[in-house]
C-alpha positions as CSV (number, residue, x, y, z in Angstrom):
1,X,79.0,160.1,86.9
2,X,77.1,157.1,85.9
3,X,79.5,155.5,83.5
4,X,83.1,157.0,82.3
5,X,83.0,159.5,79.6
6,X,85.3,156.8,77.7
7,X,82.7,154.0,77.8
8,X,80.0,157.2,76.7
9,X,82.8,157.9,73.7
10,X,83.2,154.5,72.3
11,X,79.7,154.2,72.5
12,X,78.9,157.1,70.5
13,X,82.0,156.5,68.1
14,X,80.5,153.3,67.3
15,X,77.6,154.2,66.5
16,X,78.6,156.6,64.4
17,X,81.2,155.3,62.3
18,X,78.1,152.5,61.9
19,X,75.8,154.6,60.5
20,X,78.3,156.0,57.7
21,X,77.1,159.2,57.7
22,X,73.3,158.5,58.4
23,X,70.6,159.6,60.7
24,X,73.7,161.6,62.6
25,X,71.5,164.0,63.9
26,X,69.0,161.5,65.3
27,X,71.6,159.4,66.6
28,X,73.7,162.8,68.6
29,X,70.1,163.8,69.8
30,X,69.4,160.7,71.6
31,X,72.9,160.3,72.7
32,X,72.5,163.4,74.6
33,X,69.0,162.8,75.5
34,X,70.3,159.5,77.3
35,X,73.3,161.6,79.0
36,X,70.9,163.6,80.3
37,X,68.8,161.1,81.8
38,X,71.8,159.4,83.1
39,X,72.8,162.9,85.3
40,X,75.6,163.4,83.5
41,X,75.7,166.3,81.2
42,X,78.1,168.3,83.2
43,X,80.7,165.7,81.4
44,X,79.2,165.8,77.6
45,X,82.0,168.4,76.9
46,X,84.6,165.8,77.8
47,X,83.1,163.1,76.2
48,X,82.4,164.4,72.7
49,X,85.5,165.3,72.7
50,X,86.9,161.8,73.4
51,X,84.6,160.7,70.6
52,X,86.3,162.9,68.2
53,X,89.4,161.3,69.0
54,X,88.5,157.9,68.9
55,X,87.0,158.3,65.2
56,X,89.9,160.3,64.6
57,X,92.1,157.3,66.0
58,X,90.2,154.6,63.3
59,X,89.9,156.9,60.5
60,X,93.6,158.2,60.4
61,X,93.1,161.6,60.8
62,X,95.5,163.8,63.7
63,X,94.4,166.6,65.1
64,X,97.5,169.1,65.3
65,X,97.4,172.2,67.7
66,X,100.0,174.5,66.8
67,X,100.7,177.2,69.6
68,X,102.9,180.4,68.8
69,X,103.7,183.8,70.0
70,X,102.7,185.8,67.6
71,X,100.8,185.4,64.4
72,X,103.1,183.1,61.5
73,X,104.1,184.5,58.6
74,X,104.3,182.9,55.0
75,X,107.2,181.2,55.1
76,X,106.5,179.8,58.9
77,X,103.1,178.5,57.5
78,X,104.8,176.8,54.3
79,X,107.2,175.0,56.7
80,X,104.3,174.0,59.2
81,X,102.6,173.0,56.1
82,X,105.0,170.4,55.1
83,X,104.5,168.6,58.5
84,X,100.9,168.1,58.3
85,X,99.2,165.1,56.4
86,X,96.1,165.8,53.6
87,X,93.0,165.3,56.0
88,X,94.4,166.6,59.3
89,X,92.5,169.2,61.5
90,X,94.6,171.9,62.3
91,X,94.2,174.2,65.1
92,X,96.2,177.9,65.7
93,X,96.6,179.4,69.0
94,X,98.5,182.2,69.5
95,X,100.1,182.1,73.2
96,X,102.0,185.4,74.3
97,X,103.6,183.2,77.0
98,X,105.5,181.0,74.7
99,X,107.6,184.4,74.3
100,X,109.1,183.1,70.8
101,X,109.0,179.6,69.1
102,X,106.4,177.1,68.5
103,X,104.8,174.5,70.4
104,X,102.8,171.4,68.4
105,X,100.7,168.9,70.2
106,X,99.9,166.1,68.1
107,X,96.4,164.0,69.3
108,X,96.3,165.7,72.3
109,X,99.0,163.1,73.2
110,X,102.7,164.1,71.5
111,X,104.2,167.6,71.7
112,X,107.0,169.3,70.5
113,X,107.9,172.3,72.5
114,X,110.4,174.3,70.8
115,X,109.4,177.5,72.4
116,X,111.6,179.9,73.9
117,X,109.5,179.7,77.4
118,X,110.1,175.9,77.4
119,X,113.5,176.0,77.2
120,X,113.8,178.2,80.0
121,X,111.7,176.2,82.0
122,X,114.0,173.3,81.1
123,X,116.8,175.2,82.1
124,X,115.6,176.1,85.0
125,X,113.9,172.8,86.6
126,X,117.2,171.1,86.2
């Protein structure tokens, strides 16, 4: 790799959040196109994704991944509900594994594990 897929992400962050919503299109394309040329498109995966976070990181927004068992029901979702923020991009996986419970990962950075298969891994590693 060239350069870090951080220094690739702040790069294209900024240049997005300069543009305000303009020429986006132009400007992804010949981010990409400069990727490429640079050998390093194997990594574009990784770095957009950083991007997303850092513009995500300046403009307030989280990005909540809410793992459980099975599918939520109403009352579940109401409760989840109060925990998010107006603006926030929430994701749903449903993870057999988890067994029962839920597990939210805040940013890609916090978590809450209160899922039945973390506990017993707790219990069990200590």
């Amino acid at each position: 790799m060239k350069y870090p897929a951080h220094f690739y992400a702040k790069a294209l962050a900024g240049v997005i959040a300069e543009a305000k919503g303009k020429r986006e299109d132009e400007i992804v394309k010949r981010f990409v196109a400069l990727v490429r040329k640079n050998g390093d498109e194997m990594h574009l995966r990784k770095i957009v994704e950083e991007a997303a976070r850092f513009v995500r990181g300046k403009s307030g927004v989280r990005k909540v991944m809410i793992e459980v068992a099975r599918a939520p029901g109403d009352a579940q979702r109401k409760m989840l509900q109060r925990l998010m923020k107006p603006g926030d991009v929430v994701q749903e996986k449903i993870n057999p594994e988890l067994v029962a419970g839920v597990k939210i990962i805040v940013n890609d950075e916090m978590q809450f594990d209160g899922s039945l298969k973390g506990k017993l891994d707790t219990i069990f590693n200590s």
